[in-house]
C-alpha positions, 0 to 999 in steps of 0.5 A, a space after each residue: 500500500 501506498 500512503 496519505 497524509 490526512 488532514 491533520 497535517 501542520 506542513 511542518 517539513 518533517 517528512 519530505 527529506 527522509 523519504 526515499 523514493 522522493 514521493 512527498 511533496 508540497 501542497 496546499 495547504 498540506 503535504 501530498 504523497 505521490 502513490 505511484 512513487 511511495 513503497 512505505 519505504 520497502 527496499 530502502 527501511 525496515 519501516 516507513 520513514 515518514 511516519 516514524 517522523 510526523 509529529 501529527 501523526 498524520 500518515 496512513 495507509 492509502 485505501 485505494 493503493 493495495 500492493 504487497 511487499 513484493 510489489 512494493 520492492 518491484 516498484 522500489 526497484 523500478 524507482 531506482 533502477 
């Protein structure tokens, strides 16, 4: 699954560098998560970097991205290259 900031979040910045797929980026007025970019940190982390960082904790599972951790390796890879 890919992940989505809700609502709650201040814009604080806390989680746009320590993502390694580069996939947050600025809205408006809160921070957006590209889908197709966004593996919750599969092939770089043990654990999605930006939520351990979100101090609104505003970072959820994305409901219309379901993918499996093979998927999200396989996009990771295809990220990277």
């Amino acid at each position: 699954m890919a992940l989505v900031i809700t609502e709650n979040c201040t814009a604080c910045d806390a989680c746009k560098p320590v993502c390694p797929n580069e996939a947050i980026a600025v809205g408006d007025p809160m921070y957006i998560i590209d889908p197709l970019r966004c593996t919750e940190c599969v092939g770089a982390e043990d654990e999605p970097q930006c939520k351990l960082v979100c101090p609104a904790d505003c970072i959820e599972q994305h409901p219309d991205f379901v993918e499996s951790p093979e998927e999200l390796q396989a996009k990771y890879e295809s990220i990277h290259g």
